[in-house]
C-alpha positions in Angstrom: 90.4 149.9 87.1 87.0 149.9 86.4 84.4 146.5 87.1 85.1 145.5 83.1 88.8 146.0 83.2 88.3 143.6 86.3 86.5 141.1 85.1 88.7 140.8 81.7 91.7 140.0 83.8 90.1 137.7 85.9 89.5 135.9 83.0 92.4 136.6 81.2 95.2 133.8 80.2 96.9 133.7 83.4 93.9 133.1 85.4 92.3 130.5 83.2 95.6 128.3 83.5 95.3 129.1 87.5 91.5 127.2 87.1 92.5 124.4 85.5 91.3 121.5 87.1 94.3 119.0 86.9 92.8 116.3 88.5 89.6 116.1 86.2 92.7 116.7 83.3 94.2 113.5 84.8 91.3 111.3 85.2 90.1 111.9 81.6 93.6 111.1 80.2 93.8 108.1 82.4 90.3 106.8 81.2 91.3 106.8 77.8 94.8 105.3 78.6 92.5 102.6 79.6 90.7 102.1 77.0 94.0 102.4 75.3 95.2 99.2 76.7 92.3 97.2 76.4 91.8 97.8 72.8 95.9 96.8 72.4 95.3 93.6 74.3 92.4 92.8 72.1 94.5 93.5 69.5 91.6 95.9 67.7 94.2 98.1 66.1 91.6 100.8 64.6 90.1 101.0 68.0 93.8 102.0 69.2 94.3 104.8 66.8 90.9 106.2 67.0 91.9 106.5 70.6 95.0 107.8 70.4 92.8 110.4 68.0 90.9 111.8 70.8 93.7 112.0 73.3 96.0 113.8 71.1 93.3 116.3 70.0 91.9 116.9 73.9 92.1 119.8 76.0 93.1 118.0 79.1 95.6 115.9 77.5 97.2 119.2 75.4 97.0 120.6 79.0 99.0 118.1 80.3 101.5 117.7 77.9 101.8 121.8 78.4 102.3 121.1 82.3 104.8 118.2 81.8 107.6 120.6 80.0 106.7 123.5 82.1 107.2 121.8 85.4 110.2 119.5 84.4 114.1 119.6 85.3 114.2 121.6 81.6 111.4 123.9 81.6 113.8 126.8 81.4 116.1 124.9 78.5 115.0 126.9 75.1 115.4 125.3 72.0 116.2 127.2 68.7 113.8 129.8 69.0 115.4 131.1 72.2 111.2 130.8 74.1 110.4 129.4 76.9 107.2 129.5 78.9 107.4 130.7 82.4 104.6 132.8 83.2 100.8 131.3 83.7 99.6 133.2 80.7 102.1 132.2 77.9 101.6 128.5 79.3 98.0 128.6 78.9 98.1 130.0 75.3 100.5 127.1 74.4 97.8 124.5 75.0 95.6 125.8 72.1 98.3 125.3 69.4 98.9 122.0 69.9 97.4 120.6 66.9 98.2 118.1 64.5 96.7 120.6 61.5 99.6 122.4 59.7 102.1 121.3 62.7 105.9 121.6 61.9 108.7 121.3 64.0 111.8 123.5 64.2 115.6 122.0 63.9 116.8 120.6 67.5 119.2 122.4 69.1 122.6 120.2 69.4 124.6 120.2 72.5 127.3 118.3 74.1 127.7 116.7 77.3 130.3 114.8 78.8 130.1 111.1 79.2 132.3 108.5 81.9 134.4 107.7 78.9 135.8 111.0 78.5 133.8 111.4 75.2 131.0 113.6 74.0 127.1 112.5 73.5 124.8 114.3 71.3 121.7 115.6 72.9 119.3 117.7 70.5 117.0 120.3 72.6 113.8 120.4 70.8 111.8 124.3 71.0 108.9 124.3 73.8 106.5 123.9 71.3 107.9 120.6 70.2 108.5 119.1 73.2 104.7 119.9 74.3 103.8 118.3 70.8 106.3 115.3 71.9 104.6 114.9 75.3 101.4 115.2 74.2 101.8 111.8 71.7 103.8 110.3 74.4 100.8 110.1 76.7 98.8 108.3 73.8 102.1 106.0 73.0 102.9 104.8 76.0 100.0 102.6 77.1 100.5 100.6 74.0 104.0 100.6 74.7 103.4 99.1 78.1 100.8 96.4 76.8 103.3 94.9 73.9 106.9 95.5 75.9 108.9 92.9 76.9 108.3 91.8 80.2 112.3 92.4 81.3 112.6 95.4 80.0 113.1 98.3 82.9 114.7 101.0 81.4 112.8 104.6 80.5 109.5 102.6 81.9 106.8 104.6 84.3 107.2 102.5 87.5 110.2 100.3 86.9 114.0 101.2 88.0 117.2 100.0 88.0 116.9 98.0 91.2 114.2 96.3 89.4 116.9 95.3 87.0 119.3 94.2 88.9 116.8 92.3 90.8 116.0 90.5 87.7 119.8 89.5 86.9 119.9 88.3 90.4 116.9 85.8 89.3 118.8 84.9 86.2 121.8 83.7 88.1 121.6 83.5 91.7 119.7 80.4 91.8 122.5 77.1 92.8 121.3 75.5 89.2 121.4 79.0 87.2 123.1 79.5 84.0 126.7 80.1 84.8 127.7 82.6 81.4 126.4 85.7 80.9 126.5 87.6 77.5 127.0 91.3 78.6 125.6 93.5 75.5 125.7 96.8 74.6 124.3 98.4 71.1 126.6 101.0 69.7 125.0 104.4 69.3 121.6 102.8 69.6 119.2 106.5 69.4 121.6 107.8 66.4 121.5 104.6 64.5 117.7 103.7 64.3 116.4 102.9 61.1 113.8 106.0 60.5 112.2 103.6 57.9 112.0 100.5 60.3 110.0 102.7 63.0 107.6 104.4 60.3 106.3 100.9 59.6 106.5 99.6 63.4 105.7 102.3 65.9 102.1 103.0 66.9 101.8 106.1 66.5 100.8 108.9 64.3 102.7 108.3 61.0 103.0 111.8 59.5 103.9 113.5 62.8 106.4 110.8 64.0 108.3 111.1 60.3 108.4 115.1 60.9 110.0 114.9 64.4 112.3 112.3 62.5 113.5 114.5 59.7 113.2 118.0 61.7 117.4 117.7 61.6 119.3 120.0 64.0 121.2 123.3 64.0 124.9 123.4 65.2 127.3 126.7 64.5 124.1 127.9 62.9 124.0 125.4 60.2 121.2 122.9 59.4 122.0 119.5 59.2 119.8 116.7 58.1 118.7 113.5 59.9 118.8 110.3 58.1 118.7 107.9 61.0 118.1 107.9 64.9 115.9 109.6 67.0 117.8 112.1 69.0 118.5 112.0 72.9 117.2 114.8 74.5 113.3 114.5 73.2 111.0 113.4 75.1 109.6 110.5 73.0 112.8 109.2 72.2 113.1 107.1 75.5 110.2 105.5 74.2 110.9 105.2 70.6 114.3 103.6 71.4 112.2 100.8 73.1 109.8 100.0 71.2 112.6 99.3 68.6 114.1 97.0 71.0 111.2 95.1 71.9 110.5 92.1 71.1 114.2 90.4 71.3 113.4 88.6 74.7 110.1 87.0 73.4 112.0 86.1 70.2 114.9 84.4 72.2 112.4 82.4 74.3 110.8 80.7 71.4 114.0 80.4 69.8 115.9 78.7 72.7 113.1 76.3 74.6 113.9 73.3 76.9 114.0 70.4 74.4 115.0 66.6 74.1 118.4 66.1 72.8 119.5 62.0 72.7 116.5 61.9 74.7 117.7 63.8 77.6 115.7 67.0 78.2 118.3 70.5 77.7 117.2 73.9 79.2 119.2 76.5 77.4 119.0 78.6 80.2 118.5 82.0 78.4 117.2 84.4 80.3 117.0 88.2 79.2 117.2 91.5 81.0 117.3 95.2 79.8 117.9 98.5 80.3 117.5 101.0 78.1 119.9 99.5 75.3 122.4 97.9 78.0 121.4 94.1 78.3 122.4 90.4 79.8 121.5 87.1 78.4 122.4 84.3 80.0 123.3 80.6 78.5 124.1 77.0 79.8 127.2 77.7 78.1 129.5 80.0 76.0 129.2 77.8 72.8 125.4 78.6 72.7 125.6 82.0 73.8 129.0 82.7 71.2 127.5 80.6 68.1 124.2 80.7 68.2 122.4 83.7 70.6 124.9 86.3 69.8 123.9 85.6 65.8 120.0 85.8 66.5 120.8 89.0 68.7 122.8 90.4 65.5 120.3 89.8 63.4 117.2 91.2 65.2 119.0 94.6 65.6 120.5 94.9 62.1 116.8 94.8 60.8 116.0 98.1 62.6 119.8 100.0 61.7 121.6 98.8 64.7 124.7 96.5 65.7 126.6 95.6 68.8 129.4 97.4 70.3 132.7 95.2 70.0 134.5 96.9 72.5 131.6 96.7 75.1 130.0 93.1 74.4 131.3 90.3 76.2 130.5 87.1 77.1 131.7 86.2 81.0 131.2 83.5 83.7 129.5 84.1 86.7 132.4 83.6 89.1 134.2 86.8 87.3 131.5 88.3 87.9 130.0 91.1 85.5 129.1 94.7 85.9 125.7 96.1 85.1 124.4 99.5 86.0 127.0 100.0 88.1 126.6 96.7 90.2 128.3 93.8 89.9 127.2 90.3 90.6 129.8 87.9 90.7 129.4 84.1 92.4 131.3 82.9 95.3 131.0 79.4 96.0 127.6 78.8 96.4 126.2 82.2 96.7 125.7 85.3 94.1 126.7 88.4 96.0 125.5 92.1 94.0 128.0 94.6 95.4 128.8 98.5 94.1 131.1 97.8 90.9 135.0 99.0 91.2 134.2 101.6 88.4 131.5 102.9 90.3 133.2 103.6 93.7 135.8 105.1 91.4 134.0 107.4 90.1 132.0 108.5 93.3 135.2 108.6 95.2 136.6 111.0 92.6 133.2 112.7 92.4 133.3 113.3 96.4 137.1 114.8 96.0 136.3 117.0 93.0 133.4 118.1 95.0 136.1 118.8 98.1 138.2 120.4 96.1 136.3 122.8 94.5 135.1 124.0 98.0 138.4 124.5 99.1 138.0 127.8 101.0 133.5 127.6 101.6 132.3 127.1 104.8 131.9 123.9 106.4 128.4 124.3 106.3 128.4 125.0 102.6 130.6 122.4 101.8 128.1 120.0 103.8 125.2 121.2 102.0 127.4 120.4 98.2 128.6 116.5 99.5 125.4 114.9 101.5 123.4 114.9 97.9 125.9 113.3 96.3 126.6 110.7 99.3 122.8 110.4 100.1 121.9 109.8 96.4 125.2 107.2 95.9 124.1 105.6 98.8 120.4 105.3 98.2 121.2 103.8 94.8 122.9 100.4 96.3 121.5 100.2 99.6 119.5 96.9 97.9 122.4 95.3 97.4 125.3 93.7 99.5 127.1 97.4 100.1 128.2 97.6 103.2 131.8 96.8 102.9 131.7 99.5 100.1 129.5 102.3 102.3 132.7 101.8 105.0 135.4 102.1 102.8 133.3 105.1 101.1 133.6 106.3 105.1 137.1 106.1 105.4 137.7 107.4 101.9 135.5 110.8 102.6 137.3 111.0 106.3 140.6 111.4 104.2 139.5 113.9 102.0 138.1 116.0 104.6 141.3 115.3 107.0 143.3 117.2 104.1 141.0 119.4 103.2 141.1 121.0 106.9 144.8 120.2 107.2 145.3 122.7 104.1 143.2 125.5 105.7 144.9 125.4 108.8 148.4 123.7 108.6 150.0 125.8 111.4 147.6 124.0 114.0 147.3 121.0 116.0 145.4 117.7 115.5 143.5 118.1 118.0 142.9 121.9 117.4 141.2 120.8 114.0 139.6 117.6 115.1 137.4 120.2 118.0 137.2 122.6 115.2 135.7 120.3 112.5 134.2 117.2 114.3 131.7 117.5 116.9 131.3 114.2 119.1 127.6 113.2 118.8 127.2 110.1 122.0 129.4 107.6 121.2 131.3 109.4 117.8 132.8 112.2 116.0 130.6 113.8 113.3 131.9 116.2 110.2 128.9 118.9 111.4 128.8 122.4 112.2 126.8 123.3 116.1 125.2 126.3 117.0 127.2 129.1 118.9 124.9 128.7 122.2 124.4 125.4 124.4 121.1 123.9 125.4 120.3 122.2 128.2 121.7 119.0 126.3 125.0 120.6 125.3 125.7 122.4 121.3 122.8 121.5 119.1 123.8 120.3 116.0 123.0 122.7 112.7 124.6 120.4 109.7 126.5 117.5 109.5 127.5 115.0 106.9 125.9 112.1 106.3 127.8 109.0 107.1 126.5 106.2 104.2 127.1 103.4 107.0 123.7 104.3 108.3 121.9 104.0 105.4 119.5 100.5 106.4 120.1 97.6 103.7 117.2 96.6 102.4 115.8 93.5 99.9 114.5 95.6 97.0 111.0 93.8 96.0 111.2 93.6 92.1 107.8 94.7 90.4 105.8 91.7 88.9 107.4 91.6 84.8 103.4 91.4 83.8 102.4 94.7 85.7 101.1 97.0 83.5 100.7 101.2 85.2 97.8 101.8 82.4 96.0 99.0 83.1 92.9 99.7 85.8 93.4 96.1 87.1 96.7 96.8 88.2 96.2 100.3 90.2 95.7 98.1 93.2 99.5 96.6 92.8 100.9 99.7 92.3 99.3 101.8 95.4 100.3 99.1 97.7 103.8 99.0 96.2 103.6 103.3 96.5 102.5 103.0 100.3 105.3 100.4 100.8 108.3 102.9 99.5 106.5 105.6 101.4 107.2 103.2 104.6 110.2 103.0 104.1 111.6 106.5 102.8 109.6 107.4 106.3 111.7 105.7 108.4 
């Protein structure tokens, strides 16, 4: 290869995407996120959209959006054109095409996946090129988003999580003089019901692009079908999309239901509003309000934008039968609100752990170690905020089992005590599920794998992130580091 040959592939796609700068790429996107907010809080609308402009038509922002789907759980997920990006070079010629000019997306790609119910959900896989597209006007949406969101909204938000959520119900109703009824809601097929028309007029965002996405439709069987309504799960705007359509319901409620004079005694409603994703609560003073008059105005707000309750999921429950939300339940006794693991959820995870066992029924214990302790760690993570120790023993006792007949079956002509040496390993005081190394140390075996046991995951008080925080806005970046560094402590220890 001669010095020109050289020099061409040193410059060459592959090498050029190597060279990007990603923290200059970051800083410039973040600066006009910024500004972004600021001009949304000022409520200078032109100032938003000429914004949005320059981000959606940047290098470093196009280069991002590239990165996102190239780096994420589905970067090797192809839509209807069968591509996908995985070398350097094809990602870096991606970045160029991004453009709004003579853009057109391609049908989604419609899969199925199994939900808890037993029934099917819809996801549509846009092609690489669409999802970079997607990405790339999610970056300009979502600091608006964040600036005009209601404050206890959690779900599909940067920096906000379930725990935050739950958190937040505990506030609702685990104070002695909290509301005591609870309207449980749930909005039936909220992202395939969404009135296309309704979010053409509402959502900041580029008009023309948002209606193509819209009406792309989707291939099934090879066939084309159209899309009237909805924006389909499985893109990576949707998330967003879906709440900015519900926005604006909490804000409505509080104006609607203040603390007035009746018979000249002041009334507090006691409505309080928490979501995720399009799950919510709303609490009342009493099931007359929350039946006759808040379930109305909730009916209402959604049928504007396309959507209605589920009957079979909305409910309206006191607080000493407790309710479930996000797999929690918090339910009074007495004088205290306890949040445990819901019965539901145990189900499932014990019948996750056994499926799990069962399909390993002749691996190695080592390999059938490495398969459970995600699915126990990641369980356990998940409700270690709340009150779950009762449920982290009886998830103990209920693993033990399944493991006890899982060994019993590969070796029924042997004793108890032949299996209990074979398969647990006493570690000080107790027995560990855990494979040891075939030579001693000066200490005894060492210990190669074992299972984790979820009673030793600490209980800890999550610390719910201020409703008003906003991850775009500069002012905040202090809040958020020190809220960074503090799960950093704590993952640490």
């Amino acid at each position: 290869m001669n010095m020109e040959q050289s020099m061409c592939a040193a410059s060459g796609p592959a090498a050029q995407w190597e060279r990007i700068d990603w923290s200059q790429c970051e800083r410039k996107v973040r600066r006009l996120q910024a500004r972004i907010v600021k001009a949304t809080q000022e409520g200078r609308h032109g100032k938003v959209e000429a914004l949005q402009w320059l981000l959606t038509h940047s290098f470093h922002g196009r280069a991002l959006a590239v990165k996102r789907v190239t780096h994420n759980q589905g970067k090797n997920t192809p839509g209807v054109d069968g591509a996908v990006w995985r070398s350097p070079a094809s990602r870096y010629k991606a970045i160029d095409p991004l453009r709004r000019r003579g853009y057109q997306p391609r049908p989604l790609r419609r899969v199925y996946i199994p939900k808890t119910n037993g029934k099917l959900r819809p996801l549509g896989i846009p092609t690489m090129k669409d999802r970079a597209m997607q990405a790339l006007y999610l970056l300009a949406l979502l600091p608006v988003a964040e600036t005009t969101a209601d404050l206890n909204s959690y779900g599909f938000r940067p920096k906000r999580s379930t725990a935050d959520a739950i958190e937040q119900c505990f506030n609702a109703v685990g104070m002695r003089n909290s509301a005591r009824w609870v309207l449980e809601g749930d909005i039936r097929g909220c992202f395939d019901n969404i009135s296309h028309e309704w979010m053409l007029d509402h959502i900041p965002t580029d008009k023309e692009v948002l209606r193509k996405w819209l009406k792309a439709g989707f291939m099934e069987n090879r066939m084309l079908f159209p899309t009237e309504a909805g924006t389909p799960q499985g893109g990576i705007i949707s998330p967003t999309l879906a709440n900015l359509t519900l926005d604006g319901l909490e804000q409505l409620l509080k104006l609607t239901f203040r603390q007035r004079k009746i018979d000249g005694k002041m009334h507090n409603p006691k409505v309080n509003f928490v979501r995720y994703a399009d799950d919510f609560i709303i609490t009342g003073s009493s099931k007359e309000l929350l039946e006759d008059e808040v379930k109305p105005l909730v009916e209402r707000f959604l049928f504007e934008r396309g959507l209605q309750l589920s009957p079979e999921k909305t409910c309206i429950t006191h607080i000493e039968d407790g309710f479930d939300f996000l797999g929690q339940n918090l339910r009074r006794h007495g004088v205290k609100v306890l949040t445990t693991p819901s019965k539901k959820n145990l189900h499932a995870f014990f019948e996750k752990v056994r499926g799990v066992i069962r399909k390993n029924d002749s691996a190695k214990q080592m390999n059938l170690i490495g398969r459970l302790n995600p699915v126990i760690r990641g369980w356990a993570n998940y409700h270690r905020h709340i009150v779950a120790s009762p449920a982290f023993g009886k998830a103990e006792m209920v693993i033990w089992q399944s493991l006890w007949r899982w060994a019993k079956r590969r070796h029924p002509k042997k004793s108890t005590a032949w299996i209990v040496n074979r398969y647990w390993h006493r570690l000080g005081t107790r027995r560990y599920f855990a494979v040891m190394a075939g030579s001693k140390t000066r200490e005894g075996h060492a210990m190669v794998s074992y299972l984790i046991d979820p009673r030793k995951i600490p209980i800890e008080r999550h610390i719910k992130v201020k409703s008003i925080a906003n991850p775009f806005d500069p002012q905040w970046s202090g809040y958020f580091e020190s809220r960074k560094k503090l799960k950093k402590a704590h993952d640490d220890r």
